[in-house]
N, C-alpha and C positions, 0 to 999 in steps of 0.2 A: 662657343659653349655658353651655355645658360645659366647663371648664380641664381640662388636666392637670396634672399634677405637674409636670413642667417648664415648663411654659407657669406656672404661680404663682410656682414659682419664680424663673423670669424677668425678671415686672414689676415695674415700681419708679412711684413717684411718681402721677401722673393716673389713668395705666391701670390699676392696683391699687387706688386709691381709687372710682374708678367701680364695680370690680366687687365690692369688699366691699359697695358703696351697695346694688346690686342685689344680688346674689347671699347678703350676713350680714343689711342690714340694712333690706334691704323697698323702699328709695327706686328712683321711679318719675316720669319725665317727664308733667308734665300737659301736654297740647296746648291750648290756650283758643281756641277759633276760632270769630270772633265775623264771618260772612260777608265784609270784605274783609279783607284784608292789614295793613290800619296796625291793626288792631284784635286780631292775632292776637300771641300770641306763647308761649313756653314758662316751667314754672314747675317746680323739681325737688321734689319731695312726700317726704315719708317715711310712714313705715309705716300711721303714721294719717292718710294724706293732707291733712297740717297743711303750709303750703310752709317749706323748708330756711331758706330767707332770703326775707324780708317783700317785696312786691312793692313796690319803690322808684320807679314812675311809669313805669320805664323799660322800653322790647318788649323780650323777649330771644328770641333764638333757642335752637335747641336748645343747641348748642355752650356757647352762653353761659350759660345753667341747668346746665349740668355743672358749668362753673365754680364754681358753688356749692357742690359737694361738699365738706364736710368733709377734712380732711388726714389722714385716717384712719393711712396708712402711716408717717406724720412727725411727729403731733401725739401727746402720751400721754395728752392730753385726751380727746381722738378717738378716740383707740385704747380707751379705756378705757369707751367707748361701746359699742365691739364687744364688750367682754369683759363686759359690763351685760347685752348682747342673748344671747348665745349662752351667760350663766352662766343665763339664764331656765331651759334645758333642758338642758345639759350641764356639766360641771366644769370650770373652767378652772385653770389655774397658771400663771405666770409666773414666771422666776427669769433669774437671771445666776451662772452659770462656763464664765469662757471663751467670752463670747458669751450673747447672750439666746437664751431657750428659752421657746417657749409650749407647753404639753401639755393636750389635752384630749382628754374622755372622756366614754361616756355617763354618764349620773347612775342610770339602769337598767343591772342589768348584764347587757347585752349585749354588751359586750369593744369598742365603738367608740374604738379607740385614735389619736390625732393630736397628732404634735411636728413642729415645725420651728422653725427657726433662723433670725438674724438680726442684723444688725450692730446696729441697736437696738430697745427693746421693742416699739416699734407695728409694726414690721417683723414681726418674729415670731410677736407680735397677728392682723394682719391674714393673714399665708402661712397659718398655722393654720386660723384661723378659716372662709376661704374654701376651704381642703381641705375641711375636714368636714362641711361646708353643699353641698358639690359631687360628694363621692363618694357613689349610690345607695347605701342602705342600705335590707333586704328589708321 
């Protein structure tokens, strides 16, 4: 799915964590479905389709496999996962004046320029990140 700019800007908390999941960092719902119902349930995968968190005996639904998402937007742990994946291929920065600032760019110079703001650095992190993963580039 496609953001805009204001639509990133926007979000806060679940909704921004979910789509940095998809959209920065590859993470992908497995459906397991095992012919009836009690045998089915959901599993959230990342990039190498390794699951997020260990399957604990217990069925989840989809809903409930989101749950698992990392804290991307709140954690600098997490955040700093995104800034691992996306320094793979582009340059990242992060700094504080006046507010955090994440700035990134191609590592080719093709002039791919992306900053945005935020009250703290995973904030930043993440608005960044899922700009420049979202805007078509030829």
């Amino acid at each position: 799915m496609n953001y805009t700019r204001e639509e990133i800007m926007n979000m806060d908390g679940q909704a921004l964590n979910r789509a940095v999941a998809e959209q920065v960092m590859g993470y992908t719902i497995y459906h397991y479905d095992k012919d009836y119902e009690e045998n089915c349930y959901f599993m959230l995968m990342n990039d190498e389709f390794d699951p997020v968190e260990p399957l604990d005996g217990r069925r989840k639904t989809e809903e409930e496999a989101w749950n698992d998402c990392p804290d991307f937007s709140g954690s600098i742990s997490a955040a700093w996962e995104v800034v691992e994946k996306i320094g793979e291929t582009w340059e990242v920065k992060v700094f504080n004046r006046n507010g955090w600032t994440c700035y990134i760019s191609s590592s080719l110079d093709e002039g791919y320029n992306y900053r945005e703001t935020g009250d703290t650095a995973p904030l930043a992190i993440c608005r960044t990140a899922l700009l420049a993963t979202m805007e078509e580039t030829p």
